[in-house]
N, C-alpha and C positions, 0 to 999 in steps of 0.2 A: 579741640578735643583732648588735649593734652594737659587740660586742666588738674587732673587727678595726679598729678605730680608733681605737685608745686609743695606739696610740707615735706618732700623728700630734696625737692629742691630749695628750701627753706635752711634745710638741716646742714644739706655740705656746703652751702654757702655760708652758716655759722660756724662749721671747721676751718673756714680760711683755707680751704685749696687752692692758691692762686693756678695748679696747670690746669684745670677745669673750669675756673670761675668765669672767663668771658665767654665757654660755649652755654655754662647755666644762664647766662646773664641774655643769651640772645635766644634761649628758649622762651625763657620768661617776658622777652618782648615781641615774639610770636603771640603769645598768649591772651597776653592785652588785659584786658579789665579782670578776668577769671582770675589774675596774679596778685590781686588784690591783698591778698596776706602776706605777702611778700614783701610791701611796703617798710616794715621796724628793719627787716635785715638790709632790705635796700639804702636805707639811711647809714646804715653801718659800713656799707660796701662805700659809701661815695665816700666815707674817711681816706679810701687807700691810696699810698703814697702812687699808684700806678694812674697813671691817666687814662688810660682806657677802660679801667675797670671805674672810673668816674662817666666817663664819655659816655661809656652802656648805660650806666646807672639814669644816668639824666633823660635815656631813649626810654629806657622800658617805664620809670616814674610818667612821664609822660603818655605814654600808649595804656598803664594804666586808668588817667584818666581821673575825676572827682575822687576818688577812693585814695590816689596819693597826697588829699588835706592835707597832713602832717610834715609833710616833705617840702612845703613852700616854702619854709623858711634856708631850709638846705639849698633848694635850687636858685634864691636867690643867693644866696652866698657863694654858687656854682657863679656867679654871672661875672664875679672876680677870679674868677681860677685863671691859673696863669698859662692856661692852655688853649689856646682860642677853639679847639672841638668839643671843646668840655662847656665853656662858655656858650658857643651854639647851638648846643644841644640843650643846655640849660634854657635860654630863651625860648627857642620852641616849646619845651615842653609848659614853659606858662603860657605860651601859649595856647597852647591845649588845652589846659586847666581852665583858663579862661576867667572874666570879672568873680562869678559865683565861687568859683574857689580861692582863687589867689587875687583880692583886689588888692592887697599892698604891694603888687608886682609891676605894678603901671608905672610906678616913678624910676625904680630901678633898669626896667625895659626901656624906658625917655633915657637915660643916662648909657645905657648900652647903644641904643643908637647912634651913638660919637665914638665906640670903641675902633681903637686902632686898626682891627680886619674887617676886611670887607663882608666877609659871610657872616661873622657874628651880627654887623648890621643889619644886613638884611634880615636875618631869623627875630631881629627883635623891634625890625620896623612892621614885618608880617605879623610877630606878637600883636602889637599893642591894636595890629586894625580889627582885631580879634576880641577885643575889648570893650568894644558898644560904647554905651553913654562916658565911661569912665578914661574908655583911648581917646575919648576928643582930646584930654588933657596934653596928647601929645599932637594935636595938628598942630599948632605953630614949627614947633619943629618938624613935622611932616610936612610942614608947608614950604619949610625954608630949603628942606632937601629935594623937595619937587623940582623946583625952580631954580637951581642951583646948578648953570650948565656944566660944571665941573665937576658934579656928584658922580659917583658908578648907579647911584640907588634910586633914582630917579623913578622908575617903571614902578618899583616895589612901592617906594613912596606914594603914588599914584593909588597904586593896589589900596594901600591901605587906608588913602583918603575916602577913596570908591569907596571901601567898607564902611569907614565912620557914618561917611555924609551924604551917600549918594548924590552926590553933584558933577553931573554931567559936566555941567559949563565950566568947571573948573579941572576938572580930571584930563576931558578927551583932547584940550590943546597943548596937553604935556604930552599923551602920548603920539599925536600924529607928529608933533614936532619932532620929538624922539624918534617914528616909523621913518619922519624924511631924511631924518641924519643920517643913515644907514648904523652898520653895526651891529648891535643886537637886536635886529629888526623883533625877533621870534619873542622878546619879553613885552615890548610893548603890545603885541597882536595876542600876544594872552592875555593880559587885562582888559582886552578891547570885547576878548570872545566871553569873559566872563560880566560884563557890562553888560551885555547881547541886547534889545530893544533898545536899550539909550544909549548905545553907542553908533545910531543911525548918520549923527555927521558925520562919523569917518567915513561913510561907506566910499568916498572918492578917493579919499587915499587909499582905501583899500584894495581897490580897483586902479589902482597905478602899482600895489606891491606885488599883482599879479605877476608884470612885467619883470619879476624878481629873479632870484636863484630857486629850486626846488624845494627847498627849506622854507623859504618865507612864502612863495606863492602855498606850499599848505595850509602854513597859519593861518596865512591872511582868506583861504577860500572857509577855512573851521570860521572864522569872525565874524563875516559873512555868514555862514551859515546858521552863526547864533544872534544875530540880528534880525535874519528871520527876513519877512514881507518887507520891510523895511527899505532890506538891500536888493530889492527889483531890478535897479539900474544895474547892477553888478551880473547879472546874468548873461549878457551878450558876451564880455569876457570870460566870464567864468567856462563857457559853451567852448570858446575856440582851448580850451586845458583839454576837452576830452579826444582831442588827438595827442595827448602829449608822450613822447617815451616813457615817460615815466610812469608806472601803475599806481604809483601812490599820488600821484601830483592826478593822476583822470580821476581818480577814486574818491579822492578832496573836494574837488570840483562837482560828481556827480550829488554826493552829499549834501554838498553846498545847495547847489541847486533845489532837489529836495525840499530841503528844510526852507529856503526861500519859495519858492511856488507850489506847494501843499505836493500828497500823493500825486501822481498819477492817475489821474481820471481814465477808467477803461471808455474807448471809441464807442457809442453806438452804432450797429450796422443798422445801415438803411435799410429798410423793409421795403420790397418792392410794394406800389399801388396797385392795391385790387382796380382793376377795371370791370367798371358796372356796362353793365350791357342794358342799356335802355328801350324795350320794347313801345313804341310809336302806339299811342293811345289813338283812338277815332277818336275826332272830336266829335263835341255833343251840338246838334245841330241849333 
C-alpha cells in the first residue's frame, strides 16, 4: 500500500543521499512489483562504489519481478562483484526473473555454481532449477554436485534436479543417504516434504528420523505429512510423538497424522433398537 511513494522515492534516490538510500532501498523491496518505475534509478544505484547499496539493489530488482527486463544484464554482471552478498543476491534475483525474462542467465548461473562461497552456490544452483526446459542445461553439473560426497550442496543440488526432471529415482537416494549421514538432517527432509507423494520410498527413513533430536523429528513428521496416504506405515510412530514434551514436536506429529489419515470422521452413536412387540395372530383354521 505504500505504492504512492515510490516517484518521491524515485527522486531522492536520484539525489544520491547515501544516509537515507539503504532505508529507501528496503522500502522499495517491501513494495515488490508496485516498484516497478523504480527499475532506470535502480540500475543507477547498483553502480555505487558501496556494497550494500548493490546487495539491496539486486533484492528489490528481484522482488520487483518481469518489470526489471532491463536490469538482466546488470545483474548478470552482479554475479562477478567482488562481494559474495552482492553475488547472491544477484543470483537469486535471476532467479526470480526466471527463463521468460532472463534466458541468457543460465550460462552465467552454471558458471556461478563453482564460485568460491558457498552461499553464492547454492542461490544459483536454486537459480537455475528455476529454469524449466533451459536449467536442464545445467544437470550435468547438477548431477556431478549431487553425487559428490564432499559437496556442502548436495540437498540444494537435489532440490533442483527435483525441479528440472522430477525423477524420483534419482533424487530420493541422495537424499535418504544424506538423511542417514546425520548433520544437516533438516535440508534433506525439506526437499523430501516438497517431493510429497513421490517421495513415498523414504517413508522408512523417515520413520527412523523420528527417533531424532526435536529439530529433525519435526521435519521429518511435516514429510510425512506431505506424503500424504502414502506414509500409513509412519503412523504408529508418529502416535507415540504425541506424548512428547515438546508442543511443537506433538503438534508436528498431530498434523502429520492428519494429513496422512484424512479428517476425522465424527463416531456415530448407536441408536438404540426399536423393539416390536408382536401381537400372536390366531391362526386361520
Amino acid at each position: 500500500q505504500a505504492s504512492p511513494a515510490v516517484p518521491v522515492i524515485i527522486d531522492i534516490l536520484n539525489r544520491e543521499w547515501p544516509e537515507v538510500r539503504g532505508d529507501l532501498l528496503f522500502v522499495l523491496l517491501a513494495i515488490g512489483p508496485d516498484a516497478r518505475e523504480a527499475v532506470p534509478v535502480l540500475m543507477k544505484v547498483a553502480g555505487s562504489a558501496d556494497f550494500h547499496a548493490r546487495y539491496l539493489t539486486a533484492r528489490v530488482l528481484g522482488a520487483i519481478g518481469p518489470p526489471a527486463r532491463p536490469a538482466v544484464p546488470l545483474l548478470v554482471n552482479m554475479l562477478n562483484d567482488q562481494v559474495a552478498s552482492v553475488r547472491r543476491r544477484a543470483a537469486e534475483a535471476l532467479g526470480n526473473l526466471g527463463p521468460d525474462v532472463a534466458p541468457d542467465a543460465i550460462r552465467p548461473l552454471i558458471h556461478s555454481m563453482q564460485d568460491g562461497v558457498h552461499a553464492v552456490r547454492v542461490e544459483a544452483i536454486l537459480a537455475v532449477g528455476k529454469f524449466g526446459e533451459l536449467g536442464k542445461a545445467a544437470l550435468p553439473r547438477l548431477q556431478q554436485v549431487a553425487t559428490t560426497p564432499e559437496s556442502s550442496e548436495r540437498a540444494q543440488a537435489a532440490r533442483a534436479i527435483w525441479m528440472l526432471t522430477q525423477d524420483a529415482n534419482f533424487v530420493l537416494p541422495i537424499l535418504t543417504q544424506l538423511l542417514n549421514d546425520g548433520g544437516l538432517e533438516w535440508e534433506p527432509l525439506e526437499v523430501i516434504a516438497e517431493m510429497g507423494p513421490a517421495a513415498q520410498g523414504a517413508v522408512p527413513h523417515l520413520i527412523r528420523a523420528l527417533d531424532k533430536d526435536e529439530s529433525v523429528q519435526i521435519f521429518a513428521a511435516a514429510a510425512l505429512g506431505k506424503i500424504g496416504p502414502g506414509a500409513a506405515s509412519a503412523v504408529p510412530a508418529l502416535r507415540t510423538l504425541l506424548d512428547h514434551p515438546e508442543q511443537e514436536v506433538r503438534d508436528a506429529a498431530q498434523q502429520a497424522m492428519a494429513a496422512i489419515e484424512g479428517p476425522a470422521q465424527p463416531q456415530e452413536t448407536a441408536q438404540p433398537q426399536e423393539t416390536v412387540q408382536k401381537t400372536a395372530q390366531p391362526q386361520e383354521p
